[in-house]
VOGU-3710 file (C-alpha; in Angstrom, 3 decimals, decimal comma):
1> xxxxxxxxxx> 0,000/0,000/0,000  0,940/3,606/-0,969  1,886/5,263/2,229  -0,348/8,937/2,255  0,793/11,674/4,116  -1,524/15,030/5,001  -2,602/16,511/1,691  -2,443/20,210/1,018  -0,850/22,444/3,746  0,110/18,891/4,967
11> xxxxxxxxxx> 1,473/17,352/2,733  4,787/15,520/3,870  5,789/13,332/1,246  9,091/15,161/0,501  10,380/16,217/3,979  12,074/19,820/4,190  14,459/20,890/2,167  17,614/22,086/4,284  20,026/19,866/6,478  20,228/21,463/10,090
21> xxxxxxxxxx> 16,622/22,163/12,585  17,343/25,089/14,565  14,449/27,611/16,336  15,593/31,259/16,774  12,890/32,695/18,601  8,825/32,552/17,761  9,039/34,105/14,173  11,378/32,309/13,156  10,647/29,303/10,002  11,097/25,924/11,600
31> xxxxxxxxxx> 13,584/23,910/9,470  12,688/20,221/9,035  16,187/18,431/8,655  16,446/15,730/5,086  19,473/13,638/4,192  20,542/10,938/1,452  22,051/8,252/4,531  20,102/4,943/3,728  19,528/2,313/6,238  21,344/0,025/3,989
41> xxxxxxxxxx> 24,695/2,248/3,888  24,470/3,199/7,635  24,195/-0,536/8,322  27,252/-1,224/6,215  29,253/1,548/8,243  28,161/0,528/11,622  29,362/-3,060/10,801  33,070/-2,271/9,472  33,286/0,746/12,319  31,756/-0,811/15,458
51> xxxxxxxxxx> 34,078/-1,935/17,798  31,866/-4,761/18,778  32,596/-6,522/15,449  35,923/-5,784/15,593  36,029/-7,752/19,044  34,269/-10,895/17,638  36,625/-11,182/14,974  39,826/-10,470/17,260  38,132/-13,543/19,384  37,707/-15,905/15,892
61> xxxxxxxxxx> 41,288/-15,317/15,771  42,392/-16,201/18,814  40,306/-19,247/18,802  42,591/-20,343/15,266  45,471/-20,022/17,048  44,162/-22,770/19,676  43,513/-25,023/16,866  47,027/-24,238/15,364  47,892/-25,056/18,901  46,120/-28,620/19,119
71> xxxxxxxxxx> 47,576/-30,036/15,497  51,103/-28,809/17,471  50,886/-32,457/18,595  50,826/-34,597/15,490  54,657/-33,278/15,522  57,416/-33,952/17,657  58,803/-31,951/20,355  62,360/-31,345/20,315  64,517/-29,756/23,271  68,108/-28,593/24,087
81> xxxxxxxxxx> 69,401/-28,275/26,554  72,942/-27,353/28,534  74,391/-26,422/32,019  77,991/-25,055/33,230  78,936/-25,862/36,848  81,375/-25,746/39,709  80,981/-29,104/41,643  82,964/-29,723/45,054  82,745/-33,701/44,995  83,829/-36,179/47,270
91> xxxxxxxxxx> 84,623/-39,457/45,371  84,804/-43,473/47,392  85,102/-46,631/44,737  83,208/-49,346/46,387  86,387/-51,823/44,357  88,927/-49,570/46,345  87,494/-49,066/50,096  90,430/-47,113/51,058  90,553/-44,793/48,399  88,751/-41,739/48,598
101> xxxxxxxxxx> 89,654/-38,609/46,765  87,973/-34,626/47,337  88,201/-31,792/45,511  86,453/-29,291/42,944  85,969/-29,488/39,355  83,921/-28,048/36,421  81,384/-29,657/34,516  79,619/-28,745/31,070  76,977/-30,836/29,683  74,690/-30,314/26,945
111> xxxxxxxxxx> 72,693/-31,885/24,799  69,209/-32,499/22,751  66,056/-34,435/23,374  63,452/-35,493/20,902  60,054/-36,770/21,908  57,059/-37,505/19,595  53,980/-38,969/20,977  52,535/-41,788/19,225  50,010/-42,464/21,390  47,186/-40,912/23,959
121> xxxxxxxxxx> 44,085/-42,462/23,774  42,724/-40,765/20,779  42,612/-37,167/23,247  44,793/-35,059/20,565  42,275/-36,010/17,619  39,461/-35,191/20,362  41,434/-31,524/21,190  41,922/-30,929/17,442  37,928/-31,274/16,867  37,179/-29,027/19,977
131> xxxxxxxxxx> 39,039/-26,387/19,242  37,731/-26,277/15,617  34,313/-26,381/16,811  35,582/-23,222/19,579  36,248/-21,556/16,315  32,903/-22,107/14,819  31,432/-21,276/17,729  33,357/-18,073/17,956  31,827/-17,313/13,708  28,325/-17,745/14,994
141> xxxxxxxxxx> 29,230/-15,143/17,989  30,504/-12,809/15,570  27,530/-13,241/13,085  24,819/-12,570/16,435  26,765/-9,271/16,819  25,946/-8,466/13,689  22,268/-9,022/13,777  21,765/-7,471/16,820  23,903/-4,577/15,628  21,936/-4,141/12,543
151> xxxxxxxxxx> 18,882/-4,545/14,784  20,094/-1,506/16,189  20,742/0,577/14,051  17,631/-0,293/12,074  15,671/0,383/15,543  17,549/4,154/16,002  17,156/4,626/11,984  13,599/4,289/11,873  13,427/6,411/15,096  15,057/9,249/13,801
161> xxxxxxxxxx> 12,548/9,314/10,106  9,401/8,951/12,731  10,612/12,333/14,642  11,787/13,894/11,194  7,787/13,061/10,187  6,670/14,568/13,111  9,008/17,893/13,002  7,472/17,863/9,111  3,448/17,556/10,689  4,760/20,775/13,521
171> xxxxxxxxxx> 5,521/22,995/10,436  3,245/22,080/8,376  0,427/22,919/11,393  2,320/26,035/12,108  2,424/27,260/8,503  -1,395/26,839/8,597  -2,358/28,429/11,807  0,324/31,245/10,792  -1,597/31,654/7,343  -4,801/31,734/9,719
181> xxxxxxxxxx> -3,641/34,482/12,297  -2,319/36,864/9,313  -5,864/36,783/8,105  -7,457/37,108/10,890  -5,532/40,161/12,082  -6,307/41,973/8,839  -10,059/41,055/10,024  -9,745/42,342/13,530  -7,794/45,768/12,196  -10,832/46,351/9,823
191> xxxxxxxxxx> -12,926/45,530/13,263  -14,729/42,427/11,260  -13,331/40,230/14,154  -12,420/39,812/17,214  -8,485/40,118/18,800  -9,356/36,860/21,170  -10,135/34,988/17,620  -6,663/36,245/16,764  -4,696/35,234/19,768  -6,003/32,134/18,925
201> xxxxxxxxxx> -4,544/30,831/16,048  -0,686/32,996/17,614  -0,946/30,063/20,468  -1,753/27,279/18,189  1,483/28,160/16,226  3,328/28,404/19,653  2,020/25,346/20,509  3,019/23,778/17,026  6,690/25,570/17,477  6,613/23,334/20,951
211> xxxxxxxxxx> 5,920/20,085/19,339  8,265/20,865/16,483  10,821/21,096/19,832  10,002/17,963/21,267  10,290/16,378/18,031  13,541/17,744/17,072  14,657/16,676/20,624  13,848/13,232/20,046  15,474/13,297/16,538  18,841/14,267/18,318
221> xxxxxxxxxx> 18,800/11,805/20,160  18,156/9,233/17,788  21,045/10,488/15,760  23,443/10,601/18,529  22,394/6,497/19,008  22,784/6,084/15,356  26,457/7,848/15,501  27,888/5,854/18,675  26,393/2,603/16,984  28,627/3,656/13,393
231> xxxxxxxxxx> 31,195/4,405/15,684  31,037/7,968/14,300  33,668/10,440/16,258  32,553/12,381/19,030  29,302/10,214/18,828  27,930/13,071/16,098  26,069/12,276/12,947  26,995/15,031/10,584  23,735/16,744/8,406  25,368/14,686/5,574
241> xxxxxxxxxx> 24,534/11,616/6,958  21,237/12,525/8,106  18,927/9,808/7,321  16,894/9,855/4,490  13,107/10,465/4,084  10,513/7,156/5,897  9,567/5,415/2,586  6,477/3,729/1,252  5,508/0,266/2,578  5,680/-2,782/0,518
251> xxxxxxxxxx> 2,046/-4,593/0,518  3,303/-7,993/1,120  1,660/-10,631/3,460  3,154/-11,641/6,432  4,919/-14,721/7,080  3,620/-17,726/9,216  4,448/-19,072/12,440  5,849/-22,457/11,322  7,940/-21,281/8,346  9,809/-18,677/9,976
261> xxxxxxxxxx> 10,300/-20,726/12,794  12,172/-23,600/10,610  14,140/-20,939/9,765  15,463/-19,284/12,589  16,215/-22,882/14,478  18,497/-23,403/11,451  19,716/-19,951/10,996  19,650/-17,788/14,294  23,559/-18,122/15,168  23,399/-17,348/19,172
271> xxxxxxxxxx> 21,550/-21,333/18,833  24,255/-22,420/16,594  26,763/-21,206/18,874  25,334/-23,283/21,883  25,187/-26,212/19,195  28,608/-25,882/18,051  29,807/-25,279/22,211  27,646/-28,663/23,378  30,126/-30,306/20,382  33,293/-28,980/21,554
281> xxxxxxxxxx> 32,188/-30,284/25,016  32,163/-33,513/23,268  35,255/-33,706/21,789  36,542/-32,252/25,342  34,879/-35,557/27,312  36,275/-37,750/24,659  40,130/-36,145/25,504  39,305/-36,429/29,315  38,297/-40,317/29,010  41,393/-40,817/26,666
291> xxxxxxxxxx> 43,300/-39,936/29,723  42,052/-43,612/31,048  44,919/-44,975/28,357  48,231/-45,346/28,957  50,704/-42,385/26,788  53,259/-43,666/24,054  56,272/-41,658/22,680  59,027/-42,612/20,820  62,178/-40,373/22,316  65,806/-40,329/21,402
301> xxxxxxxxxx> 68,467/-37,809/21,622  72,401/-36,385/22,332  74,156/-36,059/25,218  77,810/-34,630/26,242  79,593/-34,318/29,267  82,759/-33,177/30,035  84,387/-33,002/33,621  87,756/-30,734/34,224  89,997/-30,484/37,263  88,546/-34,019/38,200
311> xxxxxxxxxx> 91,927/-35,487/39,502  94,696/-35,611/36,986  92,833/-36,200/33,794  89,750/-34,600/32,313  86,820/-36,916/31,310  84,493/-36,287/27,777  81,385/-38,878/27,599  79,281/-38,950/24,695  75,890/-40,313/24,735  73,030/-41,184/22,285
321> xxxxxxxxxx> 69,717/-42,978/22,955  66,374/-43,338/21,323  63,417/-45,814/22,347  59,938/-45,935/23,399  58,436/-44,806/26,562  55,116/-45,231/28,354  53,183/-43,558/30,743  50,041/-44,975/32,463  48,400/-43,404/34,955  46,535/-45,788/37,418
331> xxxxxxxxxx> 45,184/-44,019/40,256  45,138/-40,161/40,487  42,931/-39,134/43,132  39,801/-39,270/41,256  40,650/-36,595/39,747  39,988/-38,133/36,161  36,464/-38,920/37,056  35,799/-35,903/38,384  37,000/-33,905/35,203  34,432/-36,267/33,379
341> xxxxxxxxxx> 31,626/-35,719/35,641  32,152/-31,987/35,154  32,168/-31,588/31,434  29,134/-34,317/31,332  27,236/-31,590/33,327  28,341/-28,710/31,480  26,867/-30,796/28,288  23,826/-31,110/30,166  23,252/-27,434/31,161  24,106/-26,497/27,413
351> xxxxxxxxxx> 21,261/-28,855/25,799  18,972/-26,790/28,646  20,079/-23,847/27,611  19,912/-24,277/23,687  16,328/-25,673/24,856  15,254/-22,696/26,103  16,340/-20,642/23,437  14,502/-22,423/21,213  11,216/-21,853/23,463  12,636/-18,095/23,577
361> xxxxxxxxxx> 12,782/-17,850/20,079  9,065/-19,298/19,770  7,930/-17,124/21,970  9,958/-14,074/20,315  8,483/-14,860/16,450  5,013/-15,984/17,556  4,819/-11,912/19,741  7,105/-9,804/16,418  4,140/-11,973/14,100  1,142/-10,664/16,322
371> xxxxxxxxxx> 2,817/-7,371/17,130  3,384/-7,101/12,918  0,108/-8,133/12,066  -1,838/-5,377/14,511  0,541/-2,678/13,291  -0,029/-3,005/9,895  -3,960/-3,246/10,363  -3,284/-0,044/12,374  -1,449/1,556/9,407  -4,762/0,911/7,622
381> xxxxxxxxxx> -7,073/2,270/9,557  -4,755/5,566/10,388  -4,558/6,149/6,858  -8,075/6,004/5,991  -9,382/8,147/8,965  -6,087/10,797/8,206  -7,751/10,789/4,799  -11,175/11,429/5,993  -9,943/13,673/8,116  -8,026/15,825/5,936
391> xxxxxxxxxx> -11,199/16,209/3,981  -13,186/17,620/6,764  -10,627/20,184/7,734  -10,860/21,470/4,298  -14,744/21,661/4,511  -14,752/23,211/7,594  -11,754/25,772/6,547  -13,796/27,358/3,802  -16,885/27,327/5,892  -15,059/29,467/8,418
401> xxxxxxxxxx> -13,738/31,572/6,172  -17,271/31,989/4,992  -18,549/32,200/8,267  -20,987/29,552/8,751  -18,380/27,323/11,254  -17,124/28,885/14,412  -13,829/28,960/15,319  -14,084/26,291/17,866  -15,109/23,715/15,080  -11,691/24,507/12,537
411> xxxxxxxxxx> -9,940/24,574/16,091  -11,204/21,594/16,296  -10,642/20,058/12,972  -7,593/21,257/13,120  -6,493/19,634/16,046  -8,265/16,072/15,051  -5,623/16,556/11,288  -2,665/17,542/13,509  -3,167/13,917/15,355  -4,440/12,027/12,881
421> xxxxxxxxxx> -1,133/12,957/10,833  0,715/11,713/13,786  -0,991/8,825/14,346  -0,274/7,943/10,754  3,367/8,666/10,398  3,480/6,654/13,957  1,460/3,838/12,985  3,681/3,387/9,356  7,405/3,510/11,487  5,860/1,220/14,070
431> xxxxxxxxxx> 4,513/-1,608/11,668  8,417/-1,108/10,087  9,728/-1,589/13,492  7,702/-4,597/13,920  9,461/-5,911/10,696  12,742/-5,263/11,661  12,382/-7,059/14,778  10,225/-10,085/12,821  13,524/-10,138/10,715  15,666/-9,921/13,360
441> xxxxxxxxxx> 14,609/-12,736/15,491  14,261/-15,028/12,768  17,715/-13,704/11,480  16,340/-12,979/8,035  17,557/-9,819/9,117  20,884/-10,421/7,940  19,813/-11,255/4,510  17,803/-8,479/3,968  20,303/-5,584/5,567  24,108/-7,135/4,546
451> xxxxxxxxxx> 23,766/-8,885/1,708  27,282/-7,563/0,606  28,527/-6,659/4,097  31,382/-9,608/4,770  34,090/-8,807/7,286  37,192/-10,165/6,455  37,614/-12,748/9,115  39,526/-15,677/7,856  43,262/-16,381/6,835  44,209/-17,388/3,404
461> xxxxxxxxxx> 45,974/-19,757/4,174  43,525/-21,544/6,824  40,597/-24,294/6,184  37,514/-23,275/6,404  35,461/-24,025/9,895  32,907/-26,255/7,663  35,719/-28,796/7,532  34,729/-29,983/10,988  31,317/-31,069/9,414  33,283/-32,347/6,450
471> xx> 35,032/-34,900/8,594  32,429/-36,076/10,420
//
């Protein structure tokens, strides 16, 4: 449907036609503010600016370098190692009882250790998944951010056009009761009227210079949300980035329950995060039970030693090894079932907690649908009666000015335009607001807002998080 705006004197279609609204004193002309910003564009800036998004990705990366850390243990670990020291000594040969010799001498000894585990239990494949899945996790975080930050901005966006509509309805009412007062002073100086009837019409236009106030008051502070959210400087939105004029709706039926409920259990990613988290827990309990198995390495390595001022000679030893070693751990404490008792509840609390978002996302489409739904039927019946109303202002302007109406009824009439406008312009933003937050809790919201909006938050050189699926 068409959106329609007051007709005649006010008519609000095209909003203003200057970039700054500033009062300077009653006689002054009331200056609606317009700009070009879309919601598209100021979405696109608040999502490479915000440091919110910058955070998420900053956390993606640091949950690579854990995985880079967990594949560090398909390879081997190689040391060195070496040590320079004064020893005092005292030396007895168990062959030569009655030999014993004291003294100081020097040692140096150095050398370098290799150790490559072969096997743990199948914990390091079980590490490797979990921290891939920590990274996916981490993705979904980042993409939430998003929608909510484009929720927000969509939110203070919208905001902003509603009080630039109703700074537009203030001037236009002004204008009107201005045109109204000039006449009827010429009226009272000629004595054909009253000076009470033109007071009148003076404090309507004060009182429309007050609600042209209020509404530039709240479209300040819509602007100064929109700025901190694109991370503009000094949290100010210049007049160039004003946002642009409320457009027309789209007459498009509303979606249902079930289908955009499919879609937001497979899309919303604050749900996929707690899916990907309970499968990193998974991986985690299958490292802790690996601990139950004993640890294999293969090790070799170097050694040399050399001893001076030991008696009358020096000594030089030379040493090389390699071989397999085994570790197996058979009591600790309980500390191993513990570990596994705690992970097995933190799986447990997770499957609650992705349960209840699911019931919180039910409950979230099934009130954006209803709230949607009564807005737009709103919209419909505010346009009609701002139509109707619009007509019977003009009816009852002419028969003033003919003077079969008193001024109470275009007072009157007046008044009833002045709100119905409102009520219009209100009811239009508010069934757009109900889409945006339809959208949002669905997460359709990040189709329809960011289509080409894609952070830069992988390596090159890195797989792709999907290859955790791949595998399985």
């Amino acid at each position: 449907m068409r959106a329609v705006f007051p007709i005649g004197l006010l008519l609000a279609a095209a909003i203003g036609t200057t970039s700054a609204g500033e009062l300077r004193g009653a006689g002054a002309s009331l200056i609606v503010p317009e700009g070009t910003l879309t919601i598209e564009r100021a979405c696109e800036i608040a999502l490479k600016n915000n440091p919110q998004i910058q955070q998420a990705v900053e956390s993606i990366a640091a949950a690579r370098e854990v995985v880079a850390q967990a594949n560090s243990a398909w390879w081997p670990t190689v040391s060195a190692y070496g040590a320079y020291q004064n020893v005092d000594s005292s030396i007895q040969p168990d062959w030569q009882p009655g030999f014993r010799m004291r003294g100081t001498h020097r040692e140096a000894n150095a050398g370098l250790q290799a150790s490559w585990l072969l096997f743990d239990g199948f914990a390091r494949e079980a590490n490797i998944l979990a921290s891939k899945y920590a990274v996916d996790q981490s993705e979904q975080i980042l993409i939430d951010v998003r929608r909510l930050l484009i929720q927000s901005v969509s939110t203070a966006f919208h905001q902003a056009q509603l009080a630039v509509a109703n700074m537009a309805i203030a001037q236009q009412n002004r204008s009107f009761n201005k045109i109204l007062e000039e006449d009827a002073r010429k009226r009272w100086q000629l004595g054909q009227s009253s000076e009470s009837e033109m007071l009148n019409f003076s404090v309507r236009a004060l009182q429309a210079e007050t609600d042209f106030l209020n509404a530039e008051r709240s479209f300040r502070i819509a602007c100064t949300v929109l700025a901190e959210l694109m991370a503009m400087e000094n949290a100010h939105l210049p007049p160039e980035l004003y946002p642009e004029g409320n457009q027309e709706l789209q007459n498009s039926p509303l979606p249902d329950f079930d289908g955009e409920l499919r879609y937001a259990v497979e899309h919303r990613p604050d749900l996929q995060a707690i899916t990907y988290g309970i499968q990193g827990l998974r991986q985690r309990l299958k490292s802790q039970k690996g601990s139950y198995s004993p640890t294999i390495a293969l090790v070799g390595g170097v050694d040399y030693l050399n001893q001076s001022d030991l008696g009358r000679v020096d000594q030089d030893e030379h040493s090389t090894f390699v071989g397999i070693t085994a570790q197996w751990d058979l009591f600790t404490g309980g500390r191993r079932p513990a570990q596994v008792r705690q992970i097995e509840a933190d799986i447990r609390r997770l499957n609650k907690q992705r349960q209840e978002k699911i019931l919180s996302i039910e409950s979230s489409i099934r009130q954006a649908l209803d709230v949607a739904e009564t807005a737009y039927s709103t919209y419909q019946r505010q346009q009609k009666a701002l139509e109707l109303t619009q007509r019977i202002r003009d009816h009852v302007e002419k028969a003033y000015k003919a003077g079969t109406e008193p001024l109470t009824r275009l007072n009157e009439a007046q008044t009833d335009l002045v709100r119905a406008a409102g009520q219009s312009v209100t009811s239009r933003i508010q069934y757009q607001l109900a889409l945006v937050n339809l959208k949002a809790e669905t997460g359709k919201i990040l189709e329809c807002e960011m289509k080409e909006v894609k952070p830069d938050i992988r390596h090159e050189a890195e797989p792709q998080p999907s290859s955790v699926q791949q595998k399985k």
